[in-house]
TORKOL-4160 file (C-alpha; in steps of 0.2 Angstrom, whole numbers, padded with zeros to 4 digits, m for minus):
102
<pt num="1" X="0325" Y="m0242" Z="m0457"/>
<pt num="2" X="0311" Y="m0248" Z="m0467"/>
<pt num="3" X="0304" Y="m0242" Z="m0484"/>
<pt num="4" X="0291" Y="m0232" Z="m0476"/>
<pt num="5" X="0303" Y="m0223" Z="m0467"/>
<pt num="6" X="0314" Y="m0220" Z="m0482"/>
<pt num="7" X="0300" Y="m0213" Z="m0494"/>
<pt num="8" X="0296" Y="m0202" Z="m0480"/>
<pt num="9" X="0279" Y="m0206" Z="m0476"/>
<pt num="10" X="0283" Y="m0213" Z="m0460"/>
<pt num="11" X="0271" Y="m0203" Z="m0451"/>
<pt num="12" X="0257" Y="m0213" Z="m0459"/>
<pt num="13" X="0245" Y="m0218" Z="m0444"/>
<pt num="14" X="0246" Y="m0236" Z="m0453"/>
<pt num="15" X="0262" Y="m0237" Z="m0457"/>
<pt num="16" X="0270" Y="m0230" Z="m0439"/>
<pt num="17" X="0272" Y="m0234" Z="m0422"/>
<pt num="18" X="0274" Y="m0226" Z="m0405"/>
<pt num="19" X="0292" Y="m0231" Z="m0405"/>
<pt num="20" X="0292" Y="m0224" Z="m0423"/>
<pt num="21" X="0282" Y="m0208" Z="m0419"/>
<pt num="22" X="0295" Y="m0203" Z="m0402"/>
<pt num="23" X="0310" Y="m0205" Z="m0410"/>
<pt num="24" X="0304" Y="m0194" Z="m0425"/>
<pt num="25" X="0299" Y="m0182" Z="m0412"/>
<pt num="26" X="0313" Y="m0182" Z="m0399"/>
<pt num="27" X="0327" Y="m0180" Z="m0418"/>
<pt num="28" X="0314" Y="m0167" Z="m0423"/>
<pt num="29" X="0316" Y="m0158" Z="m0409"/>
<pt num="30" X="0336" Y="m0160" Z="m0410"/>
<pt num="31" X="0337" Y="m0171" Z="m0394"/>
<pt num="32" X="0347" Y="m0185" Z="m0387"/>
<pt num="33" X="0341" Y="m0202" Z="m0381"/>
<pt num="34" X="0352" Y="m0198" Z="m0366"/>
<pt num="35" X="0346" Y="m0180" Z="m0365"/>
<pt num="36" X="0328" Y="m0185" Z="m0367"/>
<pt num="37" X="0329" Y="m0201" Z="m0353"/>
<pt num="38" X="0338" Y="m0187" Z="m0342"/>
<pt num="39" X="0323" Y="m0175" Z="m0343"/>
<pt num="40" X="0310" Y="m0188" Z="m0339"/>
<pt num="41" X="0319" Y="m0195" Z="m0327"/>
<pt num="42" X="0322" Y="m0210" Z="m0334"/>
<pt num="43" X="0336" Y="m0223" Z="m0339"/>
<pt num="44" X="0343" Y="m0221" Z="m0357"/>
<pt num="45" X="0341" Y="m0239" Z="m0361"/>
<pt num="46" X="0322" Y="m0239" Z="m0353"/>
<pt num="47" X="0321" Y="m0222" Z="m0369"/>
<pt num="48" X="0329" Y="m0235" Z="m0382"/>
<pt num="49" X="0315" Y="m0248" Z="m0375"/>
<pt num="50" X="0301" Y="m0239" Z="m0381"/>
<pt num="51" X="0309" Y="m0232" Z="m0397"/>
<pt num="52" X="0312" Y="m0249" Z="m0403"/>
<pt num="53" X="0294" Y="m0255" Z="m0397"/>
<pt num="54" X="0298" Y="m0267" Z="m0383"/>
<pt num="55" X="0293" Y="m0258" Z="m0370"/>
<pt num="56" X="0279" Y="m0246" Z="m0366"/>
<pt num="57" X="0279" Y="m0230" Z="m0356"/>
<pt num="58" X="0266" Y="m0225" Z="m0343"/>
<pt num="59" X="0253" Y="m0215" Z="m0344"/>
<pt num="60" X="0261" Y="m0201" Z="m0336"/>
<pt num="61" X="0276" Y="m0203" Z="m0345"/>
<pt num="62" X="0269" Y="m0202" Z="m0362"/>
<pt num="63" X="0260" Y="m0187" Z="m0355"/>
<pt num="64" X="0278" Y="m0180" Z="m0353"/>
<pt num="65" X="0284" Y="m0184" Z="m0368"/>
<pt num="66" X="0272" Y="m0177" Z="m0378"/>
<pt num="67" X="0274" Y="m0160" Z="m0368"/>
<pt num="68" X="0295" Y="m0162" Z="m0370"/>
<pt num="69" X="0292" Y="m0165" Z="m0388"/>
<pt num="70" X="0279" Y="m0151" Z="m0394"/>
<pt num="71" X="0267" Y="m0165" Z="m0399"/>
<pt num="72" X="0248" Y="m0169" Z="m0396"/>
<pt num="73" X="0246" Y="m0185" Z="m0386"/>
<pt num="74" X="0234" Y="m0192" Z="m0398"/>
<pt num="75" X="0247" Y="m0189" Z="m0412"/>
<pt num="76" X="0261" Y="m0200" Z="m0402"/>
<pt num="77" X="0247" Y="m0213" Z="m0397"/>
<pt num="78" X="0241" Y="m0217" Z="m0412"/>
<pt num="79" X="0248" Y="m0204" Z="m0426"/>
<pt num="80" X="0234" Y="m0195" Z="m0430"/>
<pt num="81" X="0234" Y="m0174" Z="m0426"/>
<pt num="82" X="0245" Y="m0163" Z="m0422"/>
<pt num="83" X="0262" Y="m0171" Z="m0423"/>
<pt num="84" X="0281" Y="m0167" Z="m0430"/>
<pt num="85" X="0278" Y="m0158" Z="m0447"/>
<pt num="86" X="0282" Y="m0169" Z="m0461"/>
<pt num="87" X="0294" Y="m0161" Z="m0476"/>
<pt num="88" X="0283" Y="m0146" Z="m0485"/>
<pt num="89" X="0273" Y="m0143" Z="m0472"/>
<pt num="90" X="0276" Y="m0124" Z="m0461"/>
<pt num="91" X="0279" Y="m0126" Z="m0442"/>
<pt num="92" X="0267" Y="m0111" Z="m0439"/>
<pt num="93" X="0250" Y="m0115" Z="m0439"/>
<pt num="94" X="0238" Y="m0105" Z="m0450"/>
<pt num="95" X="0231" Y="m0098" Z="m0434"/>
<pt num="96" X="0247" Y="m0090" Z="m0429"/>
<pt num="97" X="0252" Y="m0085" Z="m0445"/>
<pt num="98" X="0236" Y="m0075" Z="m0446"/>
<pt num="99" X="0242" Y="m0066" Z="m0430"/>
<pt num="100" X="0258" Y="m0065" Z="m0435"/>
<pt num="101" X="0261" Y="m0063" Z="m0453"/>
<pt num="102" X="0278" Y="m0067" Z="m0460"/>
């Protein structure tokens, strides 16, 4: 863990990376490595690979994990849009919540 990630800012486009950005994602949305590397049909090791940053997926693959994880693909790309929300900010979008008040 590094300082960025304690102050809770790690979802800073600078600060971030893929690896950083799907494994915020897959814990965000109460996942395993194992469970996630089962759904895409994947090793678990190959999963740990690109958390840590030395590896990358595929294109197809992070098209999958984007979907798997509720994220934009932009977001795990490169951190900016629609990603995991960070502490104060609501799951439901304002659209939704116009909709469907709470």
């Amino acid at each position: 863990m590094d300082g960025a990630e304690i102050e809770g800012d790690w979802y800073d486009p600078e600060t971030t990376t893929f690896g950083d950005r799907l494994s915020g994602a897959r814990e965000a949305a109460g996942m395993s490595q194992a469970a996630l590397a089962r759904r895409l049909g994947v090793k678990a090791t190959t999963l740990r690979s690109w958390e840590e940053d030395r590896a990358e997926p595929r294109a197809n693959r992070v098209q999958m994990l984007s979907g798997l994880l509720n994220v934009s693909l932009v977001w795990l790309l490169t951190g900016e849009g629609d990603g995991v929300p960070t502490d104060g900010e609501d799951e439901a979008s304002d659209d939704v919540l116009a909709v469907y008040p709470a």
